[in-house]
VOGU-3710 file (C-alpha; in Angstrom, 3 decimals, decimal comma):
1> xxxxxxxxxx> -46,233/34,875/33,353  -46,356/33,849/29,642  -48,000/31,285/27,964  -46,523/27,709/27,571  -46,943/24,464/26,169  -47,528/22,784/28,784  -48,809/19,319/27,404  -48,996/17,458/24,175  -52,138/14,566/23,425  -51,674/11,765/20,673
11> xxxxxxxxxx> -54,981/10,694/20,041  -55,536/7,421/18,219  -58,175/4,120/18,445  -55,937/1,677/20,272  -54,037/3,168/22,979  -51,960/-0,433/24,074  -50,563/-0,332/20,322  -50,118/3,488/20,438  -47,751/2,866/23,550  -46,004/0,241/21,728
21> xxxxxxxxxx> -45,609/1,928/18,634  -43,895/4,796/20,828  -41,856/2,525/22,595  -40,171/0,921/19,891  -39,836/4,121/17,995  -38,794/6,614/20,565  -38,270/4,524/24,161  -41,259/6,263/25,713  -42,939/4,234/28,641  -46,035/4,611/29,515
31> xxxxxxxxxx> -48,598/3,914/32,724  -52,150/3,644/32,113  -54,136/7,072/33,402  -57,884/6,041/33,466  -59,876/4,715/31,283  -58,710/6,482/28,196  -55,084/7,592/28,119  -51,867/6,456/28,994  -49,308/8,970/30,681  -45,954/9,506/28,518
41> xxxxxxxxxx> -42,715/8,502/30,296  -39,892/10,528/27,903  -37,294/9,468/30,260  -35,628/13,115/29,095  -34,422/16,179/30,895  -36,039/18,136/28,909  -39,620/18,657/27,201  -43,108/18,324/27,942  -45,328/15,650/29,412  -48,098/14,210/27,435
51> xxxxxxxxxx> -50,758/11,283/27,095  -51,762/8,959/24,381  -55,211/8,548/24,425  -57,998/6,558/22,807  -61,489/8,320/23,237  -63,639/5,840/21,396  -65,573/8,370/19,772  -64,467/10,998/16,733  -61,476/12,672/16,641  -59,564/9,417/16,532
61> xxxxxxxxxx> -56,608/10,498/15,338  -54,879/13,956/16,208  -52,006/15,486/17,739  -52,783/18,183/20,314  -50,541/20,387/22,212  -52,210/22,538/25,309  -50,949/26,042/25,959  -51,227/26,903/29,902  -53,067/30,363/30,516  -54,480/32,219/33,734
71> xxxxxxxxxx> -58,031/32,452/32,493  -59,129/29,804/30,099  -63,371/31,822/29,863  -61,356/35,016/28,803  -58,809/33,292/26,304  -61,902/31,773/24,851  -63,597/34,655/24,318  -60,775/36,357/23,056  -60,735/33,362/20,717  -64,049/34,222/18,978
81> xxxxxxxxxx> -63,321/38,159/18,948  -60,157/36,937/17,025  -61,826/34,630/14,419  -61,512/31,673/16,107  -64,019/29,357/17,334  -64,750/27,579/20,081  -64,744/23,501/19,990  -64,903/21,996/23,486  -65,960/24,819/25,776  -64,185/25,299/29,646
91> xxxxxxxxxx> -64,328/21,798/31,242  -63,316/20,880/34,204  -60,595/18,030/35,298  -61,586/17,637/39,229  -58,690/17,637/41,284  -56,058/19,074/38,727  -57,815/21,889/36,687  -59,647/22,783/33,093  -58,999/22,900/29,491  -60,949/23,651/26,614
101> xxxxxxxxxx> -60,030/23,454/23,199  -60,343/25,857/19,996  -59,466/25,922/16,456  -58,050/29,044/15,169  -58,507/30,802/12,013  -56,680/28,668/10,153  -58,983/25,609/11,437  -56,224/24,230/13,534  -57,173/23,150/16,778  -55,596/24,021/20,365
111> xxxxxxxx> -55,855/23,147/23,820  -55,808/25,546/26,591  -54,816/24,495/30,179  -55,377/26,155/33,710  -53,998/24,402/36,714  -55,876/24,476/39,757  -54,190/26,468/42,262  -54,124/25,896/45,779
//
């Protein structure tokens, strides 16, 4: 299968002047996606989707992009035998999937994605 990016996150403090930044910079549109986040409308062909999203708690501001795998407890795990470590353990999305994130041994940090299949 491979391993995509499936999914970028911009993460910032205000997400209704993130999506207006955006906007006026690149045309994006966005539609609010709970409490949080704001789905990305790229209007393109091409490229991935992706949310801007305002946690209100620490990281406020990063850039994330999540990599789609079969097996997220396994590509953790081969995470730590790596070097890497892991920074939000598997967690669950109900109705859509799980994604956990990791930093690598560079300290850079990475999402992983698994769909939920049906």
């Amino acid at each position: 299968m491979g391993n995509p990016v499936v999914h970028f996150e911009i993460g910032g403090r205000d997400r209704e002047k993130a999506s207006a930044f955006y906007s006026d910079l690149f045309g994006w549109s966005t539609t609010d996606y709970g409490p949080y986040s704001k789905d990305v409308h790229t209007a393109a062909e091409r490229g991935i989707t992706g949310h801007l999203t305002a946690l209100g708690h620490e990281p406020h501001n990063y850039v994330m992009i999540y990599v789609e795998v079969e097996d997220i407890p396994l590509y953790l795990q081969k995470v730590e035998t790596l070097g890497g470590q892991v920074v939000i353990p598997h967690t669950e999305v109900p109705g859509q999937g799980s994604f956990a994130w990791f930093n690598d041994i560079d300290g850079n940090t990475l999402g992983l994605w698994q769909s939920t299949t049906e």
